[in-house]
N, C-alpha and C positions, 0 to 999 in steps of 0.2 A: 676753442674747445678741442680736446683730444679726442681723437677715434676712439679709444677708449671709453672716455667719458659719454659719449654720444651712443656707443651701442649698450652702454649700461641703461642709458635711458629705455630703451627698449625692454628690456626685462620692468625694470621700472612702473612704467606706463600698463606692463599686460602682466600683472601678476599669478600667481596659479590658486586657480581655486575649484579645481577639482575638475570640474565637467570641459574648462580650457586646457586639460593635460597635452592634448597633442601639439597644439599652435603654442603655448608655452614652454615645452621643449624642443620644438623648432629654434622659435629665438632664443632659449638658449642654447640651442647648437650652433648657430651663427656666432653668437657673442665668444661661444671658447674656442671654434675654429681661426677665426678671424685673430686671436690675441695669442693663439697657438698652449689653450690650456686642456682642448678636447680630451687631449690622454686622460685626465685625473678620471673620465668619466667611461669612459671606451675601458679602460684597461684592468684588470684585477687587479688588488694590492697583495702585496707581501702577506704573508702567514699573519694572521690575530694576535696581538698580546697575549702573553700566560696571564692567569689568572689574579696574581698578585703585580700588575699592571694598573696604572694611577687612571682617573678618571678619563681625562685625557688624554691617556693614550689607548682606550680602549673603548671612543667613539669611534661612530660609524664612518667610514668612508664615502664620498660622493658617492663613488660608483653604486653602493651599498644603497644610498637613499635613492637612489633613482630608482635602482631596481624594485626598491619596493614600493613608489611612486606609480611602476609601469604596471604591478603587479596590482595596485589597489584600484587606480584609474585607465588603465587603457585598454580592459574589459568596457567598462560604461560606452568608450566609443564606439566599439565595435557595435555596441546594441544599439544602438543613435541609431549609427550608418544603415543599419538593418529596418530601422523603423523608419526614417527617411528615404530610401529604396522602395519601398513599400506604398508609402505613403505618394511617389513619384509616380510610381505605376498604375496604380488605383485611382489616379484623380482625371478625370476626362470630364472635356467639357461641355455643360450642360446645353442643349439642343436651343437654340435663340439666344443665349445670355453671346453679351461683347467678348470679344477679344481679349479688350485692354483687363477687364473684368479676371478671365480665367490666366493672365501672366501675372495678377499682380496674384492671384493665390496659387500660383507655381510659384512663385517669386518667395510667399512667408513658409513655406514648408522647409 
């Protein structure tokens, strides 16, 4: 099996579905670093087609859907993070209850 093939399975396996934005574009930064396709996505493109420009070539750009990826989904994370910080700091543990008890619910938060 090709390296290739092997790190594709990783996108594969963790596909995006919206609230996974950031761990999903992790591995796909792995996957175009490693194959050396990262630019498509890092770099701006050339000027837009004119107007009377075929369908095809007046799709959107990687760089383009990512952007708007980061713009639709990586708000949500931000307010996670904020509501699990929260949620971290507020939980102490109840006066007699176990141990094992108060890590396994630091543990699901």
């Amino acid at each position: 099996m090709s390296l290739f093939n092997s790190l594709t399975s990783i996108l594969n396996q963790n596909k995006f579905e919206g609230p996974n934005y950031v761990d999903w574009k992790r591995n796909l930064d792995i996957v175009l670093t490693t194959e050396g396709y990262k630019f498509v996505i890092t770099e701006e493109c050339p000027e837009k087609p004119n107007e009377d420009a075929t369908d095809d070539q007046s799709m959107w750009s990687a760089y383009d859907m990512l952007e708007s990826l980061k713009e639709m989904f990586g708000e949500q994370n931000c307010a996670a993070k904020k509501t699990t910080m929260k949620a971290l700091l507020n939980t102490k543990m109840a006066e007699g209850s176990s141990i094992r008890d108060h890590v396994l619910k630091m543990m699901g938060i």
